[in-house]
VEXDREN-2710 file (C-alpha; in Angstrom, 1 decimal):
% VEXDREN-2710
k/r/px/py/pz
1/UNK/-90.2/-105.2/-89.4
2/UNK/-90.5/-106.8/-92.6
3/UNK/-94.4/-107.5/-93.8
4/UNK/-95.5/-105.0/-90.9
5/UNK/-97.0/-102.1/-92.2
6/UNK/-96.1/-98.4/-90.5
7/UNK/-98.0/-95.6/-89.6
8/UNK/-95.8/-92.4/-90.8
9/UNK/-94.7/-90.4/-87.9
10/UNK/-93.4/-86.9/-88.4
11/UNK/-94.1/-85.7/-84.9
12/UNK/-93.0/-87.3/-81.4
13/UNK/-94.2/-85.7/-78.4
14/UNK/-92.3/-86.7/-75.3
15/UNK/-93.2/-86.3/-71.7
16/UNK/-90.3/-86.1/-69.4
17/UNK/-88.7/-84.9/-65.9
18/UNK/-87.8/-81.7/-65.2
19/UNK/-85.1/-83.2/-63.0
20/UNK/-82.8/-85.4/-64.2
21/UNK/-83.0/-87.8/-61.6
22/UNK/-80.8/-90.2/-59.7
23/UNK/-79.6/-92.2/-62.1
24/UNK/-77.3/-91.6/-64.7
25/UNK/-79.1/-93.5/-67.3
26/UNK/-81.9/-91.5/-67.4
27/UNK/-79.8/-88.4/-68.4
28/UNK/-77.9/-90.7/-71.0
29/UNK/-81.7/-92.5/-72.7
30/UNK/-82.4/-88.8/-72.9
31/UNK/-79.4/-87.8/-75.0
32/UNK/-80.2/-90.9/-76.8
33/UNK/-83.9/-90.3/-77.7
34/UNK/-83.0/-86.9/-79.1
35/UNK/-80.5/-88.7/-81.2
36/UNK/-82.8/-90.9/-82.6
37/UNK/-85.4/-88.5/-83.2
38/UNK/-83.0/-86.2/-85.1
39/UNK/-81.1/-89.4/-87.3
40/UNK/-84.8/-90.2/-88.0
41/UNK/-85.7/-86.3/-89.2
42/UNK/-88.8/-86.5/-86.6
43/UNK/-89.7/-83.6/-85.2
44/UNK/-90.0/-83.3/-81.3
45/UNK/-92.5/-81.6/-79.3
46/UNK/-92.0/-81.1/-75.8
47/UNK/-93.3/-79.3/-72.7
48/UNK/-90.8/-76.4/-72.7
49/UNK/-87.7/-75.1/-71.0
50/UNK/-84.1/-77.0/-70.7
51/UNK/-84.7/-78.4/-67.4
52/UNK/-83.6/-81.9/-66.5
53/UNK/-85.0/-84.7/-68.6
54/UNK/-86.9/-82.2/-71.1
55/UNK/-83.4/-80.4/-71.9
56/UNK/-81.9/-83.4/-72.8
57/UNK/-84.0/-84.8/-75.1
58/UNK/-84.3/-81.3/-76.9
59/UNK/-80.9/-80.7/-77.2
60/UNK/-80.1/-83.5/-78.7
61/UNK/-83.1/-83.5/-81.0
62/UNK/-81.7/-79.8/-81.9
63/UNK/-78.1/-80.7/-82.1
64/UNK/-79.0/-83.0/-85.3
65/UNK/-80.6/-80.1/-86.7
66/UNK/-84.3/-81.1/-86.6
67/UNK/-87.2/-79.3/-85.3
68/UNK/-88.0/-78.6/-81.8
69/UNK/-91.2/-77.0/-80.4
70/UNK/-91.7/-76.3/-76.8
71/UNK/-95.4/-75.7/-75.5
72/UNK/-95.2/-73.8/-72.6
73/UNK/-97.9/-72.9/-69.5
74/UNK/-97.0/-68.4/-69.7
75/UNK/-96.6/-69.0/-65.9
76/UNK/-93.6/-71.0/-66.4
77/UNK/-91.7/-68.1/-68.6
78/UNK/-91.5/-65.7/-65.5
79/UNK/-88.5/-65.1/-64.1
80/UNK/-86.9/-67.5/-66.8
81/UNK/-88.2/-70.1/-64.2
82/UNK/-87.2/-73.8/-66.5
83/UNK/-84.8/-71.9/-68.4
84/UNK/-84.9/-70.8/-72.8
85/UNK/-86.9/-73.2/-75.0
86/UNK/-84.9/-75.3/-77.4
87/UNK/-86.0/-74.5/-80.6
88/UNK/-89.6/-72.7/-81.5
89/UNK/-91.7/-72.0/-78.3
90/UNK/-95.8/-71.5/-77.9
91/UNK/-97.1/-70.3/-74.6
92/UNK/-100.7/-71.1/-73.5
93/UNK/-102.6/-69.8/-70.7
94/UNK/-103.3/-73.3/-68.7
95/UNK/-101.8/-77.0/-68.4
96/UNK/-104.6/-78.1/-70.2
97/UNK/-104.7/-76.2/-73.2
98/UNK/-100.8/-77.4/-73.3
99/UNK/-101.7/-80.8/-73.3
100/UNK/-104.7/-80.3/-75.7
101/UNK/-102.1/-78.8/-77.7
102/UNK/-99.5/-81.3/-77.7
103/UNK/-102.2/-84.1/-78.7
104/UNK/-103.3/-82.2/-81.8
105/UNK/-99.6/-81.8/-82.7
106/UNK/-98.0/-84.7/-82.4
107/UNK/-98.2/-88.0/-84.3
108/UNK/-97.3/-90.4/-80.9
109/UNK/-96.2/-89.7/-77.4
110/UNK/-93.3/-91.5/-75.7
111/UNK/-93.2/-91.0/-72.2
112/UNK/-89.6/-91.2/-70.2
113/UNK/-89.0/-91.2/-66.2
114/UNK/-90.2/-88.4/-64.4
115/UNK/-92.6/-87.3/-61.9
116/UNK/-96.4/-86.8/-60.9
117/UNK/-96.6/-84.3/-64.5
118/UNK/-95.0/-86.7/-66.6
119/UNK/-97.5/-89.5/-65.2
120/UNK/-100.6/-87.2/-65.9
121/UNK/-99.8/-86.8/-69.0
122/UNK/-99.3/-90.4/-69.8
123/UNK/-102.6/-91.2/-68.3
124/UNK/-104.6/-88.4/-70.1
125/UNK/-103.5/-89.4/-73.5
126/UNK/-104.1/-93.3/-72.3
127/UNK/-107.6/-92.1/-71.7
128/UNK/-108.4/-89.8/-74.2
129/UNK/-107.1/-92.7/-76.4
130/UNK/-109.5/-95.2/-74.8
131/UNK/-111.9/-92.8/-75.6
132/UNK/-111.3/-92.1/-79.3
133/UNK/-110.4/-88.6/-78.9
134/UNK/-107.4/-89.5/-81.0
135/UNK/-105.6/-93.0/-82.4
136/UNK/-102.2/-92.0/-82.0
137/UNK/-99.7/-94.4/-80.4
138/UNK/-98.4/-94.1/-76.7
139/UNK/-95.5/-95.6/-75.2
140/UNK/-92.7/-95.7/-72.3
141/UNK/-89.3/-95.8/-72.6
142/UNK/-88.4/-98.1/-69.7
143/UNK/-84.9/-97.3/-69.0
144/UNK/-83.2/-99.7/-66.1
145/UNK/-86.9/-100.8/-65.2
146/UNK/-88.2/-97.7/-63.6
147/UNK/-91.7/-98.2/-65.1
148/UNK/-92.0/-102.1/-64.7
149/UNK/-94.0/-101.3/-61.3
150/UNK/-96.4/-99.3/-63.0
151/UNK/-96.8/-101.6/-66.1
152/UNK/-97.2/-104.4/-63.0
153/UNK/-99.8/-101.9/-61.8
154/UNK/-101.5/-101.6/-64.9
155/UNK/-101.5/-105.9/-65.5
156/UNK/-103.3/-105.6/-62.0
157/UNK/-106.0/-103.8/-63.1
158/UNK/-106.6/-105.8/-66.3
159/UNK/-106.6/-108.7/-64.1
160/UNK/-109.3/-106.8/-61.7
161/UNK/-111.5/-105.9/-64.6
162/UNK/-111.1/-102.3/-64.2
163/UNK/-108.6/-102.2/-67.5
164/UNK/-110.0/-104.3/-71.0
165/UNK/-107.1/-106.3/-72.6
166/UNK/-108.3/-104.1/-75.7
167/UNK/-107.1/-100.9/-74.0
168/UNK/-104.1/-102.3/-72.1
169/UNK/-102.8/-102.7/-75.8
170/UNK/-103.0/-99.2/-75.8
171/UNK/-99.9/-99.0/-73.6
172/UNK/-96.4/-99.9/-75.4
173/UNK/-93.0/-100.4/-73.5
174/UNK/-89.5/-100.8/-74.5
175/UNK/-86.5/-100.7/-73.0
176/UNK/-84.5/-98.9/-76.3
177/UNK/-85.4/-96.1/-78.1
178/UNK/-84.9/-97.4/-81.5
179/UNK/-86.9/-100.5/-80.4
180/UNK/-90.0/-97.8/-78.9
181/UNK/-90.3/-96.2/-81.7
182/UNK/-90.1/-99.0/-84.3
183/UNK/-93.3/-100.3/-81.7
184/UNK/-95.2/-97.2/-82.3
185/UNK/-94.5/-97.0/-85.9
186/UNK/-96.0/-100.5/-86.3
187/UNK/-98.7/-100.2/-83.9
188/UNK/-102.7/-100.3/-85.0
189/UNK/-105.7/-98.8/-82.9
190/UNK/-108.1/-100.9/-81.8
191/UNK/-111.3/-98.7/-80.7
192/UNK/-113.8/-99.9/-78.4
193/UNK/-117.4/-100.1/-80.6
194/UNK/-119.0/-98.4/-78.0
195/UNK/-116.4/-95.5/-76.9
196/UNK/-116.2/-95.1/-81.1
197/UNK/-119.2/-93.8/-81.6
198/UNK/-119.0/-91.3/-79.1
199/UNK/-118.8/-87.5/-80.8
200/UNK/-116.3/-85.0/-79.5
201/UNK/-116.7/-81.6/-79.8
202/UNK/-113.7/-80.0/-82.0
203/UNK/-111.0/-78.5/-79.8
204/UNK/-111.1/-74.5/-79.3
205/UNK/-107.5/-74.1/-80.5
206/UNK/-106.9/-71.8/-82.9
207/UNK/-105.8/-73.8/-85.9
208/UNK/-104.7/-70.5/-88.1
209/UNK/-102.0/-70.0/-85.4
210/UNK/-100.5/-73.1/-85.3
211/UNK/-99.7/-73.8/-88.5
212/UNK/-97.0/-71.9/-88.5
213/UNK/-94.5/-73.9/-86.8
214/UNK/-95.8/-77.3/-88.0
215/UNK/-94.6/-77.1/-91.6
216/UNK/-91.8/-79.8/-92.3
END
């Protein structure tokens, strides 16, 4: 990346499958994300638990001794239902506050296969960036194609007008995990003038709290 300036990323947040789905691959770009993350000395944050996808990547991440911090719904912690958090866990009351919480934490989100959660949780950090709630980079890991027909979806609305090419450049993809996050080290906001000037209310979270897991 030579002559490219990069953003400094400490913090990776990464949406995933609880299941571990039908490929093999999926489990192994896991594995390998967490690797990546931990050879790079970023920390991960992640939605909890050692289920499927999610306990891969955390795993791995902790197995190379770097941080790991699982934000939790409290719902999810009964009856041990997605199993022990790798590494240091927060519980919130709701989904939202968790994702609220994951955006103020994290320096840039990757997103690997998984299910309707995993895609709402793309899509609200995709908008909120549109928005300019935040500037942080957002991309998918796209292991054996699995999101080429949502990328083809998203092409379709940019061709439709619903999607500008200025926000569709919001969206990275790549099919390596070295390659992902060399993309969102390199990768430079571009707000809308109008959504910029927009004023957002600071977030209710309780800033005192947090910072004691957040110190690298």
């Amino acid at each position: 990346m030579e002559g490219v300036s990069v953003r400094k990323i400490k913090k990776i947040c990464v949406f995933c499958g609880a299941n571990s789905g039908k490929d093999v691959a999926f489990v192994n770009a896991a594995f390998h994300l967490g690797e990546v993350l931990g050879k790079r000395k970023i920390y991960l944050v992640y939605g909890g638990g050692k289920l499927g996808l999610m306990g891969c990547v955390s795993t791995a991440v902790a197995q190379h001794e770097r941080q790991v911090l699982g934000i939790i719904p409290s719902a999810f912690t009964v009856n041990n239902l997605v199993g022990e958090t790798c590494g240091k866990e927060i519980k919130v009351a709701t989904m939202q506050e968790r994702l609220v919480m994951m955006m103020e934490l994290s320096d840039a989100f990757i997103a690997l296969p998984g299910g309707f959660g995993t895609l709402e949780e793309l899509f609200q950090m995709i908008s909120w960036a549109q928005l300019s709630i935040h500037n942080k980079p957002i991309g998918v890991l796209n292991i054996n194609g699995f999101f080429n027909g949502l990328l083809s979806f998203v092409d379709h609305a940019v061709k439709q007008e619903f999607i500008t090419p200025r926000a569709r450049k919001i969206l990275i993809s790549a099919t390596t995990a070295d390659e992902l996050v060399d993309k969102l080290q390199a990768f430079r906001f571009e707000s809308d003038p109008a959504l910029s000037k927009l004023k957002w209310s600071p977030s209710s979270s309780q800033k005192e709290k947090l910072d004691l897991t957040l110190r690298l």
